[in-house]
C-alpha positions in Angstrom: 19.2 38.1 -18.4 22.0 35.9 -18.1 24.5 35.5 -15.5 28.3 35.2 -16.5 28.2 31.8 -16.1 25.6 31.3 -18.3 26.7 33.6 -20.9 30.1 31.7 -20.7 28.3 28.3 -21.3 26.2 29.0 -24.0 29.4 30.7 -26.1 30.9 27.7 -25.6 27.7 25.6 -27.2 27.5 28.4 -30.1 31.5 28.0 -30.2 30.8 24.2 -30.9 28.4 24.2 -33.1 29.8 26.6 -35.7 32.9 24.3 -35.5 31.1 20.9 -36.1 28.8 23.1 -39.2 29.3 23.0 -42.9 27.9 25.3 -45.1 25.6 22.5 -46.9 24.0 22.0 -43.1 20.6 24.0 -43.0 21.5 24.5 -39.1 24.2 27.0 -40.4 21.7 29.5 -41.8 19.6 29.2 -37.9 22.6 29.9 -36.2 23.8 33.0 -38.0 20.2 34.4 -37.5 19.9 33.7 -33.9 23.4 35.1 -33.2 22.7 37.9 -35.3 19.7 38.3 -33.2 21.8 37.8 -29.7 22.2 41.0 -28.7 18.4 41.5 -28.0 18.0 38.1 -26.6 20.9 38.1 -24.1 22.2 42.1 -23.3 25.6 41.2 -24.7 27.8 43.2 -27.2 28.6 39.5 -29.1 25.5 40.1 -31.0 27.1 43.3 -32.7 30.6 41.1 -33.4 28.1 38.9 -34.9 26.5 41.6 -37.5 30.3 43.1 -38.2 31.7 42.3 -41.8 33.8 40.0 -42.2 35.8 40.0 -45.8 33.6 41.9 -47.4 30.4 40.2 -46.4 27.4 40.7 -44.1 26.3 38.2 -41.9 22.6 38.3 -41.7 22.8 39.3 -45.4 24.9 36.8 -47.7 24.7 33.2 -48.0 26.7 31.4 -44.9 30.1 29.6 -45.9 32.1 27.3 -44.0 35.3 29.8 -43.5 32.3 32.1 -42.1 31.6 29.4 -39.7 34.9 28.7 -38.7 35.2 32.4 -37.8 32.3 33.1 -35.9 33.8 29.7 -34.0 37.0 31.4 -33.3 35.0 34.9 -32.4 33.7 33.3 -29.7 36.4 31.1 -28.1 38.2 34.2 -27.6 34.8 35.7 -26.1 35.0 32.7 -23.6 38.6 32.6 -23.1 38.5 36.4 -22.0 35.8 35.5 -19.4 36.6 35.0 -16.2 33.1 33.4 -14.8 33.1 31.4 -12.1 30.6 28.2 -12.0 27.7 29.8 -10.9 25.2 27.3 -8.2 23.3 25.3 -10.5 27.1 24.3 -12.4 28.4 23.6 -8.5 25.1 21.7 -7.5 25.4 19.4 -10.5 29.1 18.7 -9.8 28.2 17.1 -6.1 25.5 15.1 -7.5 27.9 13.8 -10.1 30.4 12.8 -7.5 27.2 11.1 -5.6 26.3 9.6 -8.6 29.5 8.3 -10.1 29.0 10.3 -12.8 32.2 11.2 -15.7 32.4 14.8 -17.2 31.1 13.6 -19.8 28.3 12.7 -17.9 27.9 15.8 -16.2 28.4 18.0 -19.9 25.0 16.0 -21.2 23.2 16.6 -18.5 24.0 20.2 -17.7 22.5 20.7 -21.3 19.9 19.0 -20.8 18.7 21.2 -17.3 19.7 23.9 -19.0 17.7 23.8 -22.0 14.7 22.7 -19.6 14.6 25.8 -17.2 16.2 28.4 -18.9 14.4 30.5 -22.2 17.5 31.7 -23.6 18.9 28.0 -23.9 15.6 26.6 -25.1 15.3 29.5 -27.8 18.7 28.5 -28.9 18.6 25.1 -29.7 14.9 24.7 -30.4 15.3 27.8 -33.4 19.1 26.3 -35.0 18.2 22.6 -34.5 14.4 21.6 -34.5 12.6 20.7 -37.9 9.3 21.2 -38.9 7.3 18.3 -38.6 9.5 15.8 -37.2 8.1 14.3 -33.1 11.1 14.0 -31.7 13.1 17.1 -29.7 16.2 18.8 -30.8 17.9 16.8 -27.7 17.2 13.4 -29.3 19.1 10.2 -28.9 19.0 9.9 -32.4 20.1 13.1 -33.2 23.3 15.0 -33.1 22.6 18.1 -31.4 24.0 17.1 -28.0 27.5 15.6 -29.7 27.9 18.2 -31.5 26.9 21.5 -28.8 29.2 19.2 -26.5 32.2 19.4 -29.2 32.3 15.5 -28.6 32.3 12.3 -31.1 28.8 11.0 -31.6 30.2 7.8 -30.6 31.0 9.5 -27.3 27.7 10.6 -26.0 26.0 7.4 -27.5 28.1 5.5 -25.2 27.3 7.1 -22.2 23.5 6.8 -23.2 23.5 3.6 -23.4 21.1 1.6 -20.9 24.4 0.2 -18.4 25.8 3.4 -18.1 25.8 5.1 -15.0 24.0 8.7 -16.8 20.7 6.3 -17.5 21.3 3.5 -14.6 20.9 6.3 -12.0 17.9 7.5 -13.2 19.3 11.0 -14.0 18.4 10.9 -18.2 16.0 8.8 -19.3 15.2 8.2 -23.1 11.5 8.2 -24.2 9.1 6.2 -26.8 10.7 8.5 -29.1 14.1 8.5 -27.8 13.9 12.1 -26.4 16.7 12.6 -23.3 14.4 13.1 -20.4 15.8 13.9 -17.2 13.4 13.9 -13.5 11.3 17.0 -12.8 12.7 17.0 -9.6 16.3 18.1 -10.6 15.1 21.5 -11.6 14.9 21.8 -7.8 19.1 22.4 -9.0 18.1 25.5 -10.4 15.3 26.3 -8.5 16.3 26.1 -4.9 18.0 29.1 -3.1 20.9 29.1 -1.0 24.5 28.5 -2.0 26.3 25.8 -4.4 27.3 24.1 -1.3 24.1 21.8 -0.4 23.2 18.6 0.3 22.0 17.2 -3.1 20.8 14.2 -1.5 18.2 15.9 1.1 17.9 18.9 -2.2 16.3 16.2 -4.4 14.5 13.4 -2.3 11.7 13.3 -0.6 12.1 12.9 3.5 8.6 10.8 4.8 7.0 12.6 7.5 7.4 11.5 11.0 5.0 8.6 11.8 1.8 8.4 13.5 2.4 5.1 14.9 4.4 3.8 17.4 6.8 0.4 17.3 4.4 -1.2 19.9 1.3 -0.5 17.9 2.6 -3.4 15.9 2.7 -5.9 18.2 -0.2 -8.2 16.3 2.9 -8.8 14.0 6.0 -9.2 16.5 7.3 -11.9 15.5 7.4 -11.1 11.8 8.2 -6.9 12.6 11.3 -8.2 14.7 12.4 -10.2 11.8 12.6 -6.7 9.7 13.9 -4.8 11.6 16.9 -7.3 12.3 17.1 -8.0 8.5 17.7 -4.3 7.6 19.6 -3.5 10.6 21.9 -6.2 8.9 21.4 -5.2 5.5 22.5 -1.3 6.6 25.6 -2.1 8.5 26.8 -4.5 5.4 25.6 -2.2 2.2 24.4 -5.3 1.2 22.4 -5.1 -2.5 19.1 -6.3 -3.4 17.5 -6.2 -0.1 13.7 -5.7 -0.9 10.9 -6.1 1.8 7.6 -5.8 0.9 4.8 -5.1 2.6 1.1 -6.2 2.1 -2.6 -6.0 3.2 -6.0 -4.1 2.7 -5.8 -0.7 2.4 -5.4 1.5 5.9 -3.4 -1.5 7.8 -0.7 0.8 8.5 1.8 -0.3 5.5 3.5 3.3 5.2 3.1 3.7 8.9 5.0 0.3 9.7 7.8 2.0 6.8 8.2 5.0 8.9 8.6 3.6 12.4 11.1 0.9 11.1 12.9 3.5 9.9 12.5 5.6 13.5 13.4 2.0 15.2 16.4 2.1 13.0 17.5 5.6 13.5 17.8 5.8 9.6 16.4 8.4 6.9 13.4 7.2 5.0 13.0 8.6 1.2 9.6 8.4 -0.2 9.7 7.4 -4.0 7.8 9.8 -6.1 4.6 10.4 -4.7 4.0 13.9 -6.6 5.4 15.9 -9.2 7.9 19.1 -8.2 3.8 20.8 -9.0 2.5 18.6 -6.8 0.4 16.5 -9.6 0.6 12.8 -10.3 3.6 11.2 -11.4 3.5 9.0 -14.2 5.3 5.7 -14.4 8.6 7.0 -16.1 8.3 9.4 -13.3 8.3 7.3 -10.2 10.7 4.9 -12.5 13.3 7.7 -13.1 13.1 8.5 -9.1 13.4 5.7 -7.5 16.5 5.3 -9.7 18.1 8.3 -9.1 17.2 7.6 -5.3 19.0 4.4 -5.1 21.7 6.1 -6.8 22.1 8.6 -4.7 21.9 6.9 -0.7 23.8 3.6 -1.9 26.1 2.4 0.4 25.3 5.4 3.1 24.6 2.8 5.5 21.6 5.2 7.2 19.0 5.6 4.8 16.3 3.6 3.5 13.6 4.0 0.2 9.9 3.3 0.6 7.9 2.8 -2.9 4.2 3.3 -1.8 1.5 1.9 -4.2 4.1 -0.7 -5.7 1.9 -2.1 -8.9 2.4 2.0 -10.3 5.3 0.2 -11.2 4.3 -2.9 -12.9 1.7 -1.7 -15.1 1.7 -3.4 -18.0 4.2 -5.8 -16.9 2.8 -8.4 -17.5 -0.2 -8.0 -19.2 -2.6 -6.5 -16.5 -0.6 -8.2 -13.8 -1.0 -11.6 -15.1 -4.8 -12.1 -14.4 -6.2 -11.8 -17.9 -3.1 -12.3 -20.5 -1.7 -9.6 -22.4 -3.7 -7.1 -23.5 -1.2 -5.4 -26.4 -0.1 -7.1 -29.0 3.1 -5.7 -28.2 5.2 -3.6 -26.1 6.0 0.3 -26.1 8.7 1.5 -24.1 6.5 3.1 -21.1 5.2 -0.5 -20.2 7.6 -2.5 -18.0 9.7 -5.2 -19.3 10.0 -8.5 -17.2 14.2 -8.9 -17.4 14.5 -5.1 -16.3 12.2 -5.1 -13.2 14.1 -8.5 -12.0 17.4 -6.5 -12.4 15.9 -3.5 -10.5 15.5 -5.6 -7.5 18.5 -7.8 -7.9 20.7 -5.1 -8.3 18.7 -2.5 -5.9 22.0 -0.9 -3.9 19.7 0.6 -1.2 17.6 -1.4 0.9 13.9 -0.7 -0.1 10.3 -1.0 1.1 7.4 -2.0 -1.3 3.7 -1.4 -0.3 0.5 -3.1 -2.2 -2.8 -4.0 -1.0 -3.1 -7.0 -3.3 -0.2 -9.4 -4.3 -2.6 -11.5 -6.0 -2.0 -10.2 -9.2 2.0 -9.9 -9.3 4.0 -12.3 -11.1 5.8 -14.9 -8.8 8.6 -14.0 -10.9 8.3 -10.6 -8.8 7.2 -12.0 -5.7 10.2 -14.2 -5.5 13.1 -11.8 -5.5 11.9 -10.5 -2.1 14.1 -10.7 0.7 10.4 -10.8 3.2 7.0 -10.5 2.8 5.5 -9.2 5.8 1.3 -8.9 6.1 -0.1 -6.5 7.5 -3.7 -7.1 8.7 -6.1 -5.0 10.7 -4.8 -5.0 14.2 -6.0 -6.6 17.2 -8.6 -4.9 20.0 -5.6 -3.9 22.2 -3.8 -2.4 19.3 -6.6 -0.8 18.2 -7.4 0.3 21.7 -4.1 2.7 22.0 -4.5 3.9 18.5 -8.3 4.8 19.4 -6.8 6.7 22.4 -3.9 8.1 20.7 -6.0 9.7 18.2 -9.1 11.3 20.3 -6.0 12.5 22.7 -4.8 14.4 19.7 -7.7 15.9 18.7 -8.9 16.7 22.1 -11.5 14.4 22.0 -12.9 13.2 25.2 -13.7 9.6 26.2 -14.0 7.0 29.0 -11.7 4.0 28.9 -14.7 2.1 28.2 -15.8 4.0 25.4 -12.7 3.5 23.6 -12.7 -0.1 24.5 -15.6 0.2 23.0 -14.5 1.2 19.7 -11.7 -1.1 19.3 -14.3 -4.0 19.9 -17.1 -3.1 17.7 -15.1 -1.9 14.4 -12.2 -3.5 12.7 -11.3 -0.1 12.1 -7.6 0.6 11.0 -5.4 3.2 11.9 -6.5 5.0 9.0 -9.8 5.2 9.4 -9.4 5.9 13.4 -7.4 8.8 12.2 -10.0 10.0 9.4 -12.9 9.3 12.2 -11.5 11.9 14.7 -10.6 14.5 12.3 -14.0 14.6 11.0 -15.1 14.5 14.8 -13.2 17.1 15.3 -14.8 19.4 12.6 -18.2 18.5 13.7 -18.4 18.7 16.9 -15.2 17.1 18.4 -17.6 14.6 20.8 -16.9 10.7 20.9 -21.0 10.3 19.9 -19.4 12.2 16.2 -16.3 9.8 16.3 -19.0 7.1 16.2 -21.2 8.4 13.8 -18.2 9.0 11.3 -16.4 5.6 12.0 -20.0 3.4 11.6 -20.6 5.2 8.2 -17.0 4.3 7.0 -17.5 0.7 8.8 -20.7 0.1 6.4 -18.8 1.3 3.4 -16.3 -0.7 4.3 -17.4 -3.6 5.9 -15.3 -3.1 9.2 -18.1 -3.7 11.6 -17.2 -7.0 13.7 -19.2 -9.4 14.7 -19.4 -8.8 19.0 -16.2 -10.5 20.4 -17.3 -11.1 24.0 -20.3 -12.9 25.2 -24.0 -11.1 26.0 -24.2 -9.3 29.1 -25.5 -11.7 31.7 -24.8 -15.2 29.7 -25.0 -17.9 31.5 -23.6 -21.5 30.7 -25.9 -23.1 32.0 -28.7 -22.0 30.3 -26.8 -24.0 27.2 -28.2 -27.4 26.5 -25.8 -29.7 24.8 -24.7 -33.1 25.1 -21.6 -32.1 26.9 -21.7 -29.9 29.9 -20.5 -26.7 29.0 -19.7 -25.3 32.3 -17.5 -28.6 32.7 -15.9 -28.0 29.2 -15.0 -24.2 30.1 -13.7 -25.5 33.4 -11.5 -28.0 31.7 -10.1 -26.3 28.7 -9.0 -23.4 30.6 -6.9 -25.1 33.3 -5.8 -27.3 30.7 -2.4 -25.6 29.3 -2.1 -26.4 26.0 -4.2 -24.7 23.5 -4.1 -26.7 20.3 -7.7 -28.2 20.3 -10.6 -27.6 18.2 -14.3 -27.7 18.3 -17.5 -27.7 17.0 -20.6 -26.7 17.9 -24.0 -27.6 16.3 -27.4 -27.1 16.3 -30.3 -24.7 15.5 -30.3 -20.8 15.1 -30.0 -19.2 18.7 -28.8 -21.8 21.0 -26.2 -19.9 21.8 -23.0 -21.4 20.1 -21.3 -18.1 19.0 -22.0 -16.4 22.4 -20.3 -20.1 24.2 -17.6 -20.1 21.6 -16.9 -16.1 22.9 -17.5 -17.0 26.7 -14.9 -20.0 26.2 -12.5 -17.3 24.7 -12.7 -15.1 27.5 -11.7 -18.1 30.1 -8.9 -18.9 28.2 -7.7 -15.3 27.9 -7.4 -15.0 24.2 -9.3 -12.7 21.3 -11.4 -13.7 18.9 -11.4 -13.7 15.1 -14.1 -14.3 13.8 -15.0 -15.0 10.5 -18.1 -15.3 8.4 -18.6 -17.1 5.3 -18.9 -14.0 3.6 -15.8 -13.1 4.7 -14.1 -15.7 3.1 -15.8 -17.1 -0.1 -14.6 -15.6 -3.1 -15.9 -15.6 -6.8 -12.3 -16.1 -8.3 -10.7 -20.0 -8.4 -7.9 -20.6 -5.5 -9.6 -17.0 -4.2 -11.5 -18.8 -0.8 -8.8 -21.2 -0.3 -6.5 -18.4 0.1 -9.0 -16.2 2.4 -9.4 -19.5 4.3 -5.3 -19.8 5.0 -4.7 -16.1 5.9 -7.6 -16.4 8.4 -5.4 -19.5 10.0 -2.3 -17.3 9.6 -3.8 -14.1 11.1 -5.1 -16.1 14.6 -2.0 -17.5 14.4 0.4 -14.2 14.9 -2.3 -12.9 16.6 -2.9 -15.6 19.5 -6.1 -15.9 18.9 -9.4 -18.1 19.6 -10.1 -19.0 15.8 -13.9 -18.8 15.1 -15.5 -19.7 11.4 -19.4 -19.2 11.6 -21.6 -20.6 9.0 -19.1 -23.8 8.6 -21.5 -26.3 6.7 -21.1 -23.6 3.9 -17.3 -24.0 4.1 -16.9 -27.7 5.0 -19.6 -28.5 2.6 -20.1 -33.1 1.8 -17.4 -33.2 -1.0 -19.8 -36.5 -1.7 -22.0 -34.1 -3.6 -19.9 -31.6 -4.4 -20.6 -30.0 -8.3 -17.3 -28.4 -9.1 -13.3 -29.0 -7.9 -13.2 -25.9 -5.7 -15.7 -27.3 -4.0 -13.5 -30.4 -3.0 -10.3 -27.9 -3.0 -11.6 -25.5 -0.3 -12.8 -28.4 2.1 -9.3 -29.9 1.4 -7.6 -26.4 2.8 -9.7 -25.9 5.9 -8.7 -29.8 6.6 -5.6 -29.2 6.0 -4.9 -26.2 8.4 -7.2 -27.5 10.7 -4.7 -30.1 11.3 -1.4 -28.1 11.9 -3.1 -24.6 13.5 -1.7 -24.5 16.7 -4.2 -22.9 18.9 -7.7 -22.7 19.5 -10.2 -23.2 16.3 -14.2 -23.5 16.8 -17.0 -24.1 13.9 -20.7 -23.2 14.1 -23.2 -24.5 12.1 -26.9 -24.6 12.0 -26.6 -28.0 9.9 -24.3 -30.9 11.1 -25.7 -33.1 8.4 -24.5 -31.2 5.4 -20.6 -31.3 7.0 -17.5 -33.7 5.0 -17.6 -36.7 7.2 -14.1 -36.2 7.3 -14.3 -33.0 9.2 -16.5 -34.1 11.6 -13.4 -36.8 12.8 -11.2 -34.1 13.3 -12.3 -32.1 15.7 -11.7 -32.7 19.1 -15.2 -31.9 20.7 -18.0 -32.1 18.9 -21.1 -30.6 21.0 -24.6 -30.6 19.9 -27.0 -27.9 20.9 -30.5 -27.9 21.7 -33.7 -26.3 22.2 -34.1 -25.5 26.4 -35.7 -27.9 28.7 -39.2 -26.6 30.2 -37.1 -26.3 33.5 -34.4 -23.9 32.0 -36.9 -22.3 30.0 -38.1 -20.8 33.8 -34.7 -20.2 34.6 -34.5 -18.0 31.1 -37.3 -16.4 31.6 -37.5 -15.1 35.5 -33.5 -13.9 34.2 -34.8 -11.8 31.6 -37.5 -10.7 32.6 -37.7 -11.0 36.4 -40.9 -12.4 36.7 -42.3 -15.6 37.3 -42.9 -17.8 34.3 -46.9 -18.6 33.7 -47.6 -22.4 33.2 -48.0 -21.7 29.7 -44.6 -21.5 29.2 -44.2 -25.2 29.4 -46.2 -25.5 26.4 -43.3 -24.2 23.7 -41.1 -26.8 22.8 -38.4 -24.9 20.6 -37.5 -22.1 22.8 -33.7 -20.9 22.8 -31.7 -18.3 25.2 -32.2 -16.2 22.0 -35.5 -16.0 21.6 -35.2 -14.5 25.1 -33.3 -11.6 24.2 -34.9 -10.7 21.4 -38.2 -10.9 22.9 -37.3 -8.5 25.6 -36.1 -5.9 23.0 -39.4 -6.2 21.6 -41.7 -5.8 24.9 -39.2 -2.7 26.5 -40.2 -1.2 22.6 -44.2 -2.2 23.1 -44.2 -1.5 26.6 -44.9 -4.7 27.8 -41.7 -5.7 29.8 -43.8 -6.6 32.8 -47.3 -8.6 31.6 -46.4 -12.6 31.4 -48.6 -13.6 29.2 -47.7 -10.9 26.4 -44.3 -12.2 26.6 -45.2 -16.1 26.3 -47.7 -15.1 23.4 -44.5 -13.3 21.8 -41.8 -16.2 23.2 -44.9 -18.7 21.2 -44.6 -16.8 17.7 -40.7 -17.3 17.8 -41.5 -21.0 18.1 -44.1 -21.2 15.5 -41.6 -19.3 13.3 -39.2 -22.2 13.3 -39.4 -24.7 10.4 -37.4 -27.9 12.5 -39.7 -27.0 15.9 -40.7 -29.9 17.6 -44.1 -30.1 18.9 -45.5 -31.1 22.2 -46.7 -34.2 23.6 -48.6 -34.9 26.5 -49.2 -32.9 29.1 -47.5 -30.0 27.0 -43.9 -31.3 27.9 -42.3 -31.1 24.6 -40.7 -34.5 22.8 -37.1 -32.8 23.8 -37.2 -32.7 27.2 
């Protein structure tokens, strides 16, 4: 059934359309039949006035003539004019959004059809039986037709011109026009219709999506302070101004707390944050026109409020097929259909934006610069530090009543690079399996394989000892030196065979100076695209840097590699970039390597200390082993010549496994077979004092 409203509206689109009719159009015919048939379709006594004779002919009967027409058009003006409807809530809800919107009546008559036709049958009946064609794609409510002109009782020249791509109707996201120039309007404004309560609402909160609250705090951002500061002075600024085209995007692996940041920025800023088409009004995936025709109708609707700001999650939904699979591999159509996104009209998007909005991606690599460059900041966002992971860690198992020491979250922080989003996917599955920390670490080391978020350890082995370093340069001494010494910008490298303990001195110096460490592998940094390691090598720089911390790249000979007898540029190209940060970083930065000889000469002249590592003298060999294994060292002990504090530890693992912890001479046969397994051992001499000593 209708309401009066309604009923009132569509005589007024009947009213129109037997006005703008002749009887050589074959709509004339539909529209006699479907008002003939009106009675049953709508519970109103015009469907009788419609069957009545009028001079001597029938209606549904006779052939249709123009003075019919122009009769039935009368009938039901004076239908309308006797009503007395008042707008009913979808009419009033559309009237604020077109004073939101800056919209015109005309404006507001197109797309009342439009929603009309889209969630009511009796509308979609009408215009689908008098107007569509068999055969044809396209809609009755085409561009390219003249259905909407002529149900509006306006020139065709009329509508086209607010249609047109400038005009505030499309601009705002409210009608779009598809690949076959059908008027599309957003899902989402059915909520309009849909939505109880009165005519009197706030369109604004009606047809956006509010974020939800965050589940991080300001603080938890701290490994970026310098940079989050920055933002949240820019859009403080950009808010209090209305300022247009402020953009800030937001970048890093997935799970660094991108939409988290979005949300507490917007907390920080006591301003409403809109997410930008996430789902459908069914809760299914948007498409691109989708999130397209939102985040429109979004910046339409909170420009110039001063309080609230847009986040677009997932920003390359939007430039597909930009530009040709983001730039990496050239186009891949031979040319362009309307849903693919054109170059000049994403560059106006952002230009133009009138509400200050927040991008996410994991990957900028693939984004035109064109893009890139029309950002107002670019802030990354990289897995954060132990401390910050620390109070996540806690935050979370608090939440989920999990309990655990202090030192067993400490412990989590340090051993996984985890993000916030996996800490928050690690409890929750704890907390459906048992809610125990042992089932928080179970969960988060399966995730930390998958995702290769286990870190290397970031403090030194229980019980290291300096001294039990050989090296050219005293490392006690060194430690001593470098952390009463306040400045901070040196580097250093430390060489020599496997297990002599340079990563565990490089950690030890670290914790003397106060600072973290970030450590990175080769692995972690070499990358099969061109430009792909030299880029991993400068956000490693960049990421010590904001963090303030000890800088630590393992397995160097593989990325400081003799450009002498280098094969290929980016093997020159990637030696170039680590000397070039190497020179400006700021703060502490240490290389290991098993192989001094294979490092650029050039490298080795810019580091500050260069200390060589060795196998252990006979005499600290003793001292090595009545530490690990508190017993006295048998004279055959003297007889290995390649032994390192290494070998140590990972021959006591063994004998607490075999049961052997406490018979010497099983532990020097074993401490012998870790020698003999070195290629570059030296051999004794002598009296069994080895070369080395």
């Amino acid at each position: 059934m209708l309401t009066a409203y309604e009923t009132r509206l569509l005589t007024t689109y009947l009213a129109n359309i037997a006005s703008g009719l002749t009887d050589r159009d074959p709509e004339a015919r539909a529209l006699v039949d479907w008002i003939g048939d009106r009675e049953q379709r709508i519970g109103s006594g015009a469907g009788r006035r419609g069957r009545r004779r009028r001079r001597g002919q029938v209606l549904d009967e006779a052939n249709v003539t123009t003075r019919t027409l122009r009769g039935i058009a009368e009938d039901l003006r004076t239908e309308r004019v006797n009503s007395r409807a008042r707008r009913d809530r979808t009419s009033l809800r559309l009237r604020q959004l077109g004073a939101t919107a800056g919209l015109n009546g005309t404006d507001l008559g197109i797309l009342e059809l439009i929603l009309r036709y889209e969630t009511h049958a009796v509308f979609e009946s009408m215009i689908d039986d008098i107007f569509e064609t068999p055969g044809l794609r396209m809609s009755a409510l085409n561009q390219r037709g003249w259905t909407v002109s002529l149900m509006l009782g306006m020139t065709a020249r009329t509508i086209q011109s607010r249609l047109q791509s400038g005009a505030p109707l499309v601009r705002s996201g409210l009608v779009s026009i598809d690949d076959d120039g059908d008027l599309v309007i957003p899902p989402r404004l059915r909520r309009l219709v849909t939505v109880p309560g009165s005519g009197r609402i706030d369109v604004t909160g009606l047809l956006l999506s509010v974020a939800p609250p965050a589940e991080l705090e300001w603080t938890d951002f701290s490994h970026v302070a310098r940079d989050r500061d920055h933002v949240e002075k820019l859009l403080r600024g950009a808010l209090a101004g209305g300022t247009a085209g402020v953009n800030v995007l937001l970048y890093g692996p997935p799970g660094t707390g991108k939409t988290e940041f979005c949300k507490a920025l917007a907390a920080r800023l006591g301003a409403a944050l809109y997410s930008v088409g996430e789902a459908d009004d069914d809760g299914d995936e948007p498409s691109r026109l989708e999130r397209l025709q939102e985040l429109k109708l979004a910046q339409r609707l909170i420009a110039n409020d001063g309080r609230s700001l847009l986040m677009f999650d997932e920003m390359d939904d939007l430039l597909e097929d930009s530009f040709g699979n983001f730039g990496l591999f050239g186009s891949m159509r031979s040319s362009r259909s309307r849903g693919a996104a054109s170059k000049v009209f994403m560059h106006r998007l952002l230009e133009q934006a009138p509400a200050p909005t927040l991008w996410t991606i994991n990957d900028t690599d693939g984004v035109s610069r064109a893009i890139l460059r029309r950002m107002m900041f670019a802030l990354e966002l990289r897995p954060p530090t132990t401390a910050v992971r620390a109070r996540v860690w806690a935050r979370q198992l608090d939440r989920h009543d999990i309990a655990a020491a202090p030192e067993e979250v400490t412990a989590l922080a340090s051993e996984f690079d985890a993000t916030p989003g996996i800490a928050a996917g690690a409890t929750a599955a704890a907390c459906l399996a048992g809610s125990d920390i042992a089932a928080v670490r179970t969960g988060v080391r399966s995730l930390a394989r998958l995702l290769s978020c286990d870190r290397p350890p970031q403090r030194a082995p229980a019980g290291f000892d300096p001294a039990l370093i050989r090296a050219d340069t005293d490392p006690s001494v060194l430690a001593e030196r470098l952390a009463a010494e306040k400045r901070r910008r040196f580097s250093l490298c430390l060489q020599g065979p496997p297990g002599t303990g340079k990563s565990a001195y490089v950690r030890y110096l670290a914790e003397r100076l106060g600072l973290e460490v970030v450590q990175k592998r080769a692995s972690d940094l070499v990358s099969m695209w061109v430009g792909g390691t030299e880029k991993m090598i400068a956000r490693a720089f960049a990421e010590a840097r904001d963090a303030g911390a000890f800088l630590v790249f393992d397995e160097a000979d593989s990325l400081l590699a003799d450009r002498r007898f280098a094969n290929r540029n980016w093997e020159v190209s990637q030696v170039n970039e680590m000397l070039t940060w190497m020179e400006s970083h700021p703060l502490p930065f240490a290389c290991t390597t098993n192989f001094a000889d294979r490092l650029d000469p050039a490298t080795l002249r810019r580091f500050v200390f260069k200390v060589k590592l060795d196998y252990l003298t006979p005499e600290m060999a003793d001292v090595a082993f009545r530490s690990s294994f508190d017993l006295a060292p048998p004279p055959s002990l003297s007889d290995l010549a390649a032994l390192t504090p290494g070998d140590f530890a990972v021959v006591r693992n063994r004998a607490e496994i075999l049961g052997v912890l406490h018979d010497a001479e099983a532990l020097v046969e074993m401490l012998r077979a870790e020698c003999a397994a070195k290629p570059d051992r030296p051999y004794p001499i002598g009296f069994g004092r080895s070369s080395s000593a």
